[in-house]
OpenMM code with the backbone's topology and positions (N, CA, C; nanometers):
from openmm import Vec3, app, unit

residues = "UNK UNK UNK UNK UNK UNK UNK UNK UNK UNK UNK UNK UNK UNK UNK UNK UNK UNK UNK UNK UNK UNK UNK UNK UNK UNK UNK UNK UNK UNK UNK UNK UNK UNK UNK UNK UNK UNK UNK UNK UNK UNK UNK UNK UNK UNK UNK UNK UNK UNK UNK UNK UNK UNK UNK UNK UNK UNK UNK UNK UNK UNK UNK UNK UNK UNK UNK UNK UNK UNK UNK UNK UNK UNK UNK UNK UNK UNK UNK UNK UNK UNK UNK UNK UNK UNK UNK UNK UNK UNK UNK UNK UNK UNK UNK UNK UNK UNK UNK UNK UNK UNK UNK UNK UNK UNK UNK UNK UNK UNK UNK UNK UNK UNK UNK UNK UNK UNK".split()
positions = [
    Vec3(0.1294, -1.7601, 0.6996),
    Vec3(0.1286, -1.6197, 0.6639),
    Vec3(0.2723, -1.5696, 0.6556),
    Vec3(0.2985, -1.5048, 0.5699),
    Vec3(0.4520, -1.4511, 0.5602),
    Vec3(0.4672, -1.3047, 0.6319),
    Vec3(0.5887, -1.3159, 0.6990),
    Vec3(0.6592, -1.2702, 0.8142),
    Vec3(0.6590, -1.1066, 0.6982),
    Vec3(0.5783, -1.0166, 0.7883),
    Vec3(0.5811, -0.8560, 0.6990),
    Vec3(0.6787, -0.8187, 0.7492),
    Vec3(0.8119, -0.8692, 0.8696),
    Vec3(0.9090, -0.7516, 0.8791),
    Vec3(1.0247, -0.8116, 0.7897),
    Vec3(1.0218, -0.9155, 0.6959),
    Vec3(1.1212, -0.8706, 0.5371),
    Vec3(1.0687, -0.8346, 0.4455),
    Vec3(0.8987, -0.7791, 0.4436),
    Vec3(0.9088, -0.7364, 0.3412),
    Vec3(0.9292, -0.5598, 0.2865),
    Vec3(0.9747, -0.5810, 0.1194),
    Vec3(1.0177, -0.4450, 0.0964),
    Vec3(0.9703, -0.3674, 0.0956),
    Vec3(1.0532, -0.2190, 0.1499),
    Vec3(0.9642, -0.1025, 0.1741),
    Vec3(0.8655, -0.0619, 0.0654),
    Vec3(0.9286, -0.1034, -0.0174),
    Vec3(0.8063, 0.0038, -0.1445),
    Vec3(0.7075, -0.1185, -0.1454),
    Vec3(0.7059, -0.2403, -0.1404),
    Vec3(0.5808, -0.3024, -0.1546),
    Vec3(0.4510, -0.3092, 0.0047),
    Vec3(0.5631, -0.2673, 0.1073),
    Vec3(0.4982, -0.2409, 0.2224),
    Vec3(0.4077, -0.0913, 0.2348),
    Vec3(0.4435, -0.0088, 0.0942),
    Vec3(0.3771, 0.1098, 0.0971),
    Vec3(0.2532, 0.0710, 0.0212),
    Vec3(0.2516, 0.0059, -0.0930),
    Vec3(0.1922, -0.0502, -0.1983),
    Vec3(0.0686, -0.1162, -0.1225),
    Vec3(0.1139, -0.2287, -0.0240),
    Vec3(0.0359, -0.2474, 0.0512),
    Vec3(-0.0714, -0.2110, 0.1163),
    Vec3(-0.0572, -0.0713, 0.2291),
    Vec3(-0.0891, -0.0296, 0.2734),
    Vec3(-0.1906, 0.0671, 0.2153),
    Vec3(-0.1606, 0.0978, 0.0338),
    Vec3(-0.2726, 0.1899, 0.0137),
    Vec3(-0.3533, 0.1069, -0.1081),
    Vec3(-0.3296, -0.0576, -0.0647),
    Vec3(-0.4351, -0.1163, -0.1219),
    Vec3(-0.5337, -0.1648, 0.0056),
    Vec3(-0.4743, -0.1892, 0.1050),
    Vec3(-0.6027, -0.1870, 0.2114),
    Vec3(-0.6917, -0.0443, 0.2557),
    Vec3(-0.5950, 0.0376, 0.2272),
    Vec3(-0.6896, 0.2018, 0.1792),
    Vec3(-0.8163, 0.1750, 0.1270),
    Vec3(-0.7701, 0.1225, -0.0371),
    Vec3(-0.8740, 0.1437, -0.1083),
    Vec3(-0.9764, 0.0088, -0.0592),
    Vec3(-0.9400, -0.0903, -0.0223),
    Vec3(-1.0645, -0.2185, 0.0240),
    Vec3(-1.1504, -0.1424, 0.1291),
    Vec3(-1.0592, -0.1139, 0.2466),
    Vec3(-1.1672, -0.0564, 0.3558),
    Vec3(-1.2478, 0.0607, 0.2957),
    Vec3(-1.1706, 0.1405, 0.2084),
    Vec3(-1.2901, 0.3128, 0.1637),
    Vec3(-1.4314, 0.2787, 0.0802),
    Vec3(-1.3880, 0.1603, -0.0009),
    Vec3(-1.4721, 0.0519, -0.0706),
    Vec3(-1.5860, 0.0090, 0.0175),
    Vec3(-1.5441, -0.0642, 0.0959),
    Vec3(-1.6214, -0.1510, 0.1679),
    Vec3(-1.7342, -0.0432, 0.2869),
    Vec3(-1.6608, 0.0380, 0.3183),
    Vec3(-1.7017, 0.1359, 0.3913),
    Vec3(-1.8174, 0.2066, 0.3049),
    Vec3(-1.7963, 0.2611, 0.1912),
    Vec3(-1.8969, 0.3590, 0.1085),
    Vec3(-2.0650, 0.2489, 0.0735),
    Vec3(-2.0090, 0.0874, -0.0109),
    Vec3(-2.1023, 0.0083, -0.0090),
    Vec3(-2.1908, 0.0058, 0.1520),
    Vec3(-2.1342, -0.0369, 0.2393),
    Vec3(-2.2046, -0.0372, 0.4071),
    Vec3(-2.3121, 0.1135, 0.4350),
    Vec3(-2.2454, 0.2304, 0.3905),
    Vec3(-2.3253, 0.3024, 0.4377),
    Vec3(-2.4644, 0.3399, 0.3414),
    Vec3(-2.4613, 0.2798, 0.2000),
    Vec3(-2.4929, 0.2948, 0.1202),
    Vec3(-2.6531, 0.1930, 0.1236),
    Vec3(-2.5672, 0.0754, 0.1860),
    Vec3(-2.6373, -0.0184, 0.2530),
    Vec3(-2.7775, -0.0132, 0.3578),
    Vec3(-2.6833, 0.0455, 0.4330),
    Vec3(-2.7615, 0.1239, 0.5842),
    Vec3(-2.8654, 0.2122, 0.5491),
    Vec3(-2.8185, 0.2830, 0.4586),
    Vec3(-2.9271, 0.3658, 0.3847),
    Vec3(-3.0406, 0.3562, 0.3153),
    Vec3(-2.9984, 0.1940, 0.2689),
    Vec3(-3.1638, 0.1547, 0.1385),
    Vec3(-3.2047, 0.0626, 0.1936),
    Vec3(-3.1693, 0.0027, 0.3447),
    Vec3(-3.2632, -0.0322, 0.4463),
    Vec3(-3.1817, -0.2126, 0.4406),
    Vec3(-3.0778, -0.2175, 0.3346),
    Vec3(-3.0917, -0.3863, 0.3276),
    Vec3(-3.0470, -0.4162, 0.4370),
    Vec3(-3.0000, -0.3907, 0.5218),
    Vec3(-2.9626, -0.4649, 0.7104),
    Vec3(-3.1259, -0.4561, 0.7811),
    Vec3(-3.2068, -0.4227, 0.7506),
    Vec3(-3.3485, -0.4042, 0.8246),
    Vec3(-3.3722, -0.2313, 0.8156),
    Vec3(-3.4649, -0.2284, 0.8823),
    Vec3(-3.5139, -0.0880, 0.9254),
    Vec3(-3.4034, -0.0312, 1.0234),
    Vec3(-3.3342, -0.1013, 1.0959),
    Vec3(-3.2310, -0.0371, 1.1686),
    Vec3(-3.1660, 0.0951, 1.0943),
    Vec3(-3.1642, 0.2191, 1.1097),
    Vec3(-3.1177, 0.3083, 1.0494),
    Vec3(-3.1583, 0.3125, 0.9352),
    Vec3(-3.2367, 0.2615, 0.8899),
    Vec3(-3.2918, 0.2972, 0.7393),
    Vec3(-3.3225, 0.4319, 0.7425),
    Vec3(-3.2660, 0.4823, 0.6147),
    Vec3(-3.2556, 0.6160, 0.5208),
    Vec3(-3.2293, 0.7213, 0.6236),
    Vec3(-3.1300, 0.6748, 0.6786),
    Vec3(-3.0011, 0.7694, 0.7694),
    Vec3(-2.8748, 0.8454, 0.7467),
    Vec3(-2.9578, 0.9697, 0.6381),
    Vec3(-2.8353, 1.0656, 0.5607),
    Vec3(-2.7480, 1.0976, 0.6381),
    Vec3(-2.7346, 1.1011, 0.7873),
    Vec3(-2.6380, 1.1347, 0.8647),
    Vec3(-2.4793, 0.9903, 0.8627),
    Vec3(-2.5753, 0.8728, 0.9017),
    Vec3(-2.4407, 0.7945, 0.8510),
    Vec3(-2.3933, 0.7820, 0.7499),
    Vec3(-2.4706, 0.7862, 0.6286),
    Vec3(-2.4696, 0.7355, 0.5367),
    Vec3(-2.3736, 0.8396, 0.4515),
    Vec3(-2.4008, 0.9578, 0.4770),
    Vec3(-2.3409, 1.0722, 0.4452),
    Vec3(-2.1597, 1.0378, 0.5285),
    Vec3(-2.1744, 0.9991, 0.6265),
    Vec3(-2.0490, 1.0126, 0.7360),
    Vec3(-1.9516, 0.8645, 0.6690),
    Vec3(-1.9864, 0.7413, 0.6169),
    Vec3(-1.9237, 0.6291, 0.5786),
    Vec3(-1.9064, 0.7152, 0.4479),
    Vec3(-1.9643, 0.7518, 0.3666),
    Vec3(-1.9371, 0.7725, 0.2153),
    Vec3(-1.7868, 0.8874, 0.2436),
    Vec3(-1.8356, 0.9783, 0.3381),
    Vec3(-1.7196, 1.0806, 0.3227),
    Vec3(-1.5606, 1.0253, 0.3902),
    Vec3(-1.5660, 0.8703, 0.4973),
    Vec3(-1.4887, 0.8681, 0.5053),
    Vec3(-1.4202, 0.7433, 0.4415),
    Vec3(-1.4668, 0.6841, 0.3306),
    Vec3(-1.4417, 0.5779, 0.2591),
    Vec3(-1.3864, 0.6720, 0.0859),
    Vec3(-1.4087, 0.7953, 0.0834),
    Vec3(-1.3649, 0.8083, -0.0317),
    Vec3(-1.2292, 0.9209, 0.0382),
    Vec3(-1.2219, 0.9715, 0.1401),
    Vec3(-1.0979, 0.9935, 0.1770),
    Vec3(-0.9965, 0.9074, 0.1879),
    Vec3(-1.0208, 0.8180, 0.2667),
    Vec3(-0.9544, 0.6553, 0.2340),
    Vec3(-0.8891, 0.6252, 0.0895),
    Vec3(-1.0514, 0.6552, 0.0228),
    Vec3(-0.9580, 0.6477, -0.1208),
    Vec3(-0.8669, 0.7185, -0.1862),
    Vec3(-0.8623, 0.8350, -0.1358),
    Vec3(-0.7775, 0.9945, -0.1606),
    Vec3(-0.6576, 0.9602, -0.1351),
    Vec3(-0.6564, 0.8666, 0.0282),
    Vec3(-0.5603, 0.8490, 0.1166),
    Vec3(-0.4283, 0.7273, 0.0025),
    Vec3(-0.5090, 0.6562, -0.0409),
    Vec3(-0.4253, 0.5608, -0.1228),
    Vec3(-0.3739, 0.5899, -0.2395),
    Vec3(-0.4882, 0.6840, -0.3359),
    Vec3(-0.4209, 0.7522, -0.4147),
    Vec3(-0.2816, 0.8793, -0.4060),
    Vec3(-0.2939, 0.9092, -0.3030),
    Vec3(-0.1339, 0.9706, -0.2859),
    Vec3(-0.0261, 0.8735, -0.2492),
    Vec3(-0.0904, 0.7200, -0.1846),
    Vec3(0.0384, 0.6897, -0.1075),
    Vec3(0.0488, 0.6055, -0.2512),
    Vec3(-0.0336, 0.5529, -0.3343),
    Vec3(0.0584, 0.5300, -0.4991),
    Vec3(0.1414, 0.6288, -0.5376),
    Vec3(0.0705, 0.7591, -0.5445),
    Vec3(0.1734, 0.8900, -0.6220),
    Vec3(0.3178, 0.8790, -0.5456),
    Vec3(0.3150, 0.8622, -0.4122),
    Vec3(0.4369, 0.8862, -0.3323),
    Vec3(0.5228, 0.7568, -0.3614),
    Vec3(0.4869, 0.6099, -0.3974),
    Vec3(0.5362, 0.4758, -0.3983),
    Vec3(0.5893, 0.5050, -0.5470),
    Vec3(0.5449, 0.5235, -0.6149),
    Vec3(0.5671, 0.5657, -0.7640),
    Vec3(0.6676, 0.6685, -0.7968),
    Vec3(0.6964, 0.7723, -0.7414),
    Vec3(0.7961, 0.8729, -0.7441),
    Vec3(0.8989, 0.8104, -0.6605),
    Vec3(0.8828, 0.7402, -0.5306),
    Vec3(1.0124, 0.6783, -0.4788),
    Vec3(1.0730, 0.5984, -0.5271),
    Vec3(0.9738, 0.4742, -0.5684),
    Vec3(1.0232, 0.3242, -0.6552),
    Vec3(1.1177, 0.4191, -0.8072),
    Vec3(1.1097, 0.5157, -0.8609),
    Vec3(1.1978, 0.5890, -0.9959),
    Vec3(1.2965, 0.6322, -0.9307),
    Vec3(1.3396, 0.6190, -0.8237),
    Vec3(1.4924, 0.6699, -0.7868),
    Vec3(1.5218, 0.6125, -0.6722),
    Vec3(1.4778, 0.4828, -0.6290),
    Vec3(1.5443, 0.3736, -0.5799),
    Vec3(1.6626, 0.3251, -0.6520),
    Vec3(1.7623, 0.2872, -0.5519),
    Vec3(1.8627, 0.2159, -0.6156),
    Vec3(1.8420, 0.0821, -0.6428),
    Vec3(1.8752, 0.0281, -0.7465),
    Vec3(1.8994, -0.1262, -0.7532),
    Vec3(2.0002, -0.1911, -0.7454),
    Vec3(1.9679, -0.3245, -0.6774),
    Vec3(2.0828, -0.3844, -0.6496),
    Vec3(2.0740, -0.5351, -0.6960),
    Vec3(2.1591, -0.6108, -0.7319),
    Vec3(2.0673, -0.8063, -0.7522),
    Vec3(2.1411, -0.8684, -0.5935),
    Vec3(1.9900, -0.9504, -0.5891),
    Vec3(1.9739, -1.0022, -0.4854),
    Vec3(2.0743, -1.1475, -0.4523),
    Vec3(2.1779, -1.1347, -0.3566),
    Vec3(2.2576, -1.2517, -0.3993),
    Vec3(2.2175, -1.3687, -0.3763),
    Vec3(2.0769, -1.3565, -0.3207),
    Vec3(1.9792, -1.5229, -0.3288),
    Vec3(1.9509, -1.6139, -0.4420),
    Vec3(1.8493, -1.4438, -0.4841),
    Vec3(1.7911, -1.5088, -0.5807),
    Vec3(1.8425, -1.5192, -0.6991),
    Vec3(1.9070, -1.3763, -0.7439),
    Vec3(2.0251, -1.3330, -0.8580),
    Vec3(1.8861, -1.2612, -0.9365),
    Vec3(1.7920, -1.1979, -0.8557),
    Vec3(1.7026, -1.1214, -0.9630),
    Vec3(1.7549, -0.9524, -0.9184),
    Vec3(1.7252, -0.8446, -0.9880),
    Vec3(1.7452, -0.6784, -0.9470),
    Vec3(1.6113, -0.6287, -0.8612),
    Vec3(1.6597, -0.5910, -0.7544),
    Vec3(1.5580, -0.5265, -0.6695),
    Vec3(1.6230, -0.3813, -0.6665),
    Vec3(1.4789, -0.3094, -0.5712),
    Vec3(1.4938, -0.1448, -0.6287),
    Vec3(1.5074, -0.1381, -0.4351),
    Vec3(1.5841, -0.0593, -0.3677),
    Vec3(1.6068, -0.0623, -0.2121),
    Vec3(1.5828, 0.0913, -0.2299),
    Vec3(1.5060, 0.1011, -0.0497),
    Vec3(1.5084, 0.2312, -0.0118),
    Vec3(1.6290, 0.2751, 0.1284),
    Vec3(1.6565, 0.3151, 0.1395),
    Vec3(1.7664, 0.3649, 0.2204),
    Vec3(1.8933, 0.2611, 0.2229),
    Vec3(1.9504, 0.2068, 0.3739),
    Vec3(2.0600, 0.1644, 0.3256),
    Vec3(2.0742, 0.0099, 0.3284),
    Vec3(1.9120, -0.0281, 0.4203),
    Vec3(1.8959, -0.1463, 0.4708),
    Vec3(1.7291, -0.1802, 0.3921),
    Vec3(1.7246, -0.2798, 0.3324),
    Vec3(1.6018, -0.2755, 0.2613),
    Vec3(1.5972, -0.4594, 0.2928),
    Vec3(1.5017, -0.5646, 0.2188),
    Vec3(1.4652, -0.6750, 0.1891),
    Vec3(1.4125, -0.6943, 0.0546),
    Vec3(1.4469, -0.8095, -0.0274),
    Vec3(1.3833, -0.8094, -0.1427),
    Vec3(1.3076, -0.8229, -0.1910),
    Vec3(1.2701, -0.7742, -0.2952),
    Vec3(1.1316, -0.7718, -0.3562),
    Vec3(1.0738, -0.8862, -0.3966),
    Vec3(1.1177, -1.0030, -0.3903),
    Vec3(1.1245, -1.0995, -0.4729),
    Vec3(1.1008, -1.2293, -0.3423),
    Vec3(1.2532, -1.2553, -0.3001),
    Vec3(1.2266, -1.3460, -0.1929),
    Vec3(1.2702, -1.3267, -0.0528),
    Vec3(1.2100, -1.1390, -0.0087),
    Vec3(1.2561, -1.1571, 0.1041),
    Vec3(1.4220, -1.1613, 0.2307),
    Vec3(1.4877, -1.1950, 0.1181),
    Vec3(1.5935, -1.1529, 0.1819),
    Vec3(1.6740, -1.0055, 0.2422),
    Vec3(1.7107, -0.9813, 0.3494),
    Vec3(1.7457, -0.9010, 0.4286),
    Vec3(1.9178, -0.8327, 0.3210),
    Vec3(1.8938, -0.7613, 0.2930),
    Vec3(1.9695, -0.6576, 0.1932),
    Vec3(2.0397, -0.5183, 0.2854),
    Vec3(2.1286, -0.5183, 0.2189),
    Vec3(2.2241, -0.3755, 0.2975),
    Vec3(2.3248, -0.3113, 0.1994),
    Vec3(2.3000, -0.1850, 0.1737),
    Vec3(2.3574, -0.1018, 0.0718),
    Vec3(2.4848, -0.0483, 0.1278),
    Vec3(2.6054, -0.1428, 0.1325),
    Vec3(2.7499, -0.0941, 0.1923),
    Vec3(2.8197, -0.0032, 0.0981),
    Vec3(2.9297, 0.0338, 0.1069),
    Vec3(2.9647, 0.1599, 0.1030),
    Vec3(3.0693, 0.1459, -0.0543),
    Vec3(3.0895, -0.0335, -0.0345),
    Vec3(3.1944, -0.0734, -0.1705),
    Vec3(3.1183, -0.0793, -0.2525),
    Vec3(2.9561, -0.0920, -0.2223),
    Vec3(2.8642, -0.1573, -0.2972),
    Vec3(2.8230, -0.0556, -0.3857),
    Vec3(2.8088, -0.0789, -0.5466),
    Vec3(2.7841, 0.0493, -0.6154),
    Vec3(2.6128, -0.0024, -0.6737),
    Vec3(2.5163, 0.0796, -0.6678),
    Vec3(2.4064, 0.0430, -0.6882),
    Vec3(2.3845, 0.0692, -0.8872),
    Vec3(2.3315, 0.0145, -0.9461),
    Vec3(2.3289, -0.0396, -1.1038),
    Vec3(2.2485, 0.1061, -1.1305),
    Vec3(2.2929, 0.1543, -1.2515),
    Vec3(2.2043, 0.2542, -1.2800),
    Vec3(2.0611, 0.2699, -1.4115),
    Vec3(2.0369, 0.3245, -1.3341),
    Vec3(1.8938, 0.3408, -1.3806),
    Vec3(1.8292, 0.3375, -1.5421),
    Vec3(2.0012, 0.3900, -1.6847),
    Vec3(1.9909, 0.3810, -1.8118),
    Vec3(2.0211, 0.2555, -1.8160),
] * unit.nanometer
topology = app.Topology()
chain = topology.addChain("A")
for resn in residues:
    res = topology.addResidue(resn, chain)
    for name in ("N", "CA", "C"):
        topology.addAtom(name, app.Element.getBySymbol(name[0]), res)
């Protein structure tokens, strides 16, 4: 399994609001589930859960759709820099980032002029 503390911030956001959308997913099918009886009679046609997984699996999904809007407006005014590993351009958030690519541990010094964006 690869080590998540090099990877880059914007794909660590990216991340995070794709397991959003799996769990809000998985969550809405389950209660949906619970509801038309396929686990057994256990809770069969139980508008109270069923109602309670749906509402919190499509917030979930709400939840990911902003943290794209927010990954998307940050990743457009990230700086880029090329990675002296790999020699590909990565996009860094603050002054200490890792690359997008392979991971390497990156630092935006002060001689260092970041490539612009035209």
């Amino acid at each position: 399994m690869k080590n998540t503390d090099r990877l880059n911030k914007i794909k660590r956001m990216r991340t995070w609001a794709n397991w959003c959308i799996g769990i809000g997913i998985v969550l809405m099918y389950v209660g949906y589930a619970f509801f038309a009886g396929y686990f057994g009679s256990f809770l069969k046609g139980s508008i109270l859960l069923m109602t309670s997984l749906l509402l919190i699996g499509f917030i979930l999904m709400m939840v990911a759709t902003v943290l794209f809007m927010i990954t998307g407006m940050v990743s457009m005014s990230a700086a880029q820099v090329e990675c002296p590993t790999c020699k590909k351009v990565t996009k860094m958030l603050g002054k200490e980032d890792a690359c997008m690519f392979c991971g390497q541990p990156l630092s935006l010094a002060d001689e260092q002029t970041p490539q612009s964006n035209t």
